[in-house]
N, C-alpha and C positions, 0 to 999 in steps of 0.2 A: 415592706411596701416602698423606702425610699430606697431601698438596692435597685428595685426592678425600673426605676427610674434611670438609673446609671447601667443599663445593660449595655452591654461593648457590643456592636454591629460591628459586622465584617463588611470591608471594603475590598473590591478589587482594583487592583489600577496595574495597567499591563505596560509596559513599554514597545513589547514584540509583538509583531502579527500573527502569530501563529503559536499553535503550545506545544510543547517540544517534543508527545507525542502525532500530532500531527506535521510534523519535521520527517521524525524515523519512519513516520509510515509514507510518507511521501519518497523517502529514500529509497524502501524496500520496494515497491512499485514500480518506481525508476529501473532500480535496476531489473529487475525481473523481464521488462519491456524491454529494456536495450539484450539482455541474454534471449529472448527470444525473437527480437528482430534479427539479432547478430544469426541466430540459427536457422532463422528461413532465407536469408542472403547466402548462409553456406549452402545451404539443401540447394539451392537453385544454380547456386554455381558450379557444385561437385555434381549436375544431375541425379540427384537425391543421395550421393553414395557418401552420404556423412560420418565419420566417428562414432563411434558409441560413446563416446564422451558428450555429447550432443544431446543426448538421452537422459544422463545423468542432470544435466545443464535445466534441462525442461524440468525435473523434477523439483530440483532447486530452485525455479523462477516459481514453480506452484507451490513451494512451501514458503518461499520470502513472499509470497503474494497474502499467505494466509496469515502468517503472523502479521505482514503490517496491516492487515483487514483489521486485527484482534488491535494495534497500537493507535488506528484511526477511529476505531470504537471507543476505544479510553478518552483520546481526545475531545471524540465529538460532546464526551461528558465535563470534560475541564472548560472552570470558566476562562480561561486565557483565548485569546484568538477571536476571528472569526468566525463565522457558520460559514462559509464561504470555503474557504479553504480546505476543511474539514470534511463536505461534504467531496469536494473533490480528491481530496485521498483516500476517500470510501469507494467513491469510483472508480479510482484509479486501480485499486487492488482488487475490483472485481473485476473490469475490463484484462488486467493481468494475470488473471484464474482463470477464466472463459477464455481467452485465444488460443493458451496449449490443449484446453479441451479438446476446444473445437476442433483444433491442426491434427491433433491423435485421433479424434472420432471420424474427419475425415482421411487420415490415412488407413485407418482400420476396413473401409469400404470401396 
C-alpha cells in the first residue's frame, strides 16, 4: 500500500518540435516531390521523349512516398512533437503517392 503511493509517473518534456520520425518522413516526401517535379519539367521539355530512367525514378518517389507514410504513422504515435507537423507529413506522403498515380493513369489513356 505505501509502494503504490510512490509510483514513478512518466513525464515528457521535449526540446524539439518535431520527433524524429516525423523528420525522415517529412524528408522522404520531399524528396519524392522534388523527383517527380524534377520529371514532369523533363517530360515537357524533352516533349515527352524522356529516359527510362524517369520510370525507374517515379517508382522510387512511390516507394520513398510509402515508407515515409509508414515513418509518419509511427510518429503521429510518439509523444514528442506536435500534431501539427505530423499530420502534415501524413499529407505530404499521400499527396506524394497520388501524383505519379495520377500522371501514369493519365498517360495510360
Amino acid at each position: 500500500m505505501i509502494m503504490g503511493l510512490f509510483k514513478k509517473r512518466r513525464y515528457y518534456f521535449t526540446d524539439s518540435s518535431f520527433a524524429s520520425d516525423t523528420i525522415i518522413a517529412d524528408c522522404m516526401g520531399g524528396i519524392a516531390l522534388i523527383i517527380e517535379v524534377v520529371s514532369v519539367i523533363v517530360s515537357i521539355a524533352t516533349a515527352g521523349h524522356v529516359p527510362e530512367v524517369f520510370g525507374l525514378l517515379y517508382i522510387i518517389a512511390m516507394l520513398l512516398s510509402i515508407v515515409g507514410e509508414i515513418f509518419a504513422r509511427m510518429g503521429l504515435q510518439s509523444q514528442k512533437g506536435g500534431v501539427r507537423g505530423k499530420r502534415i507529413s501524413i499529407w505530404l506522403n499521400i499527396v506524394s503517392f497520388v501524383v505519379p498515380v495520377i500522371i501514369i493513369l493519365l498517360g495510360r489513356f
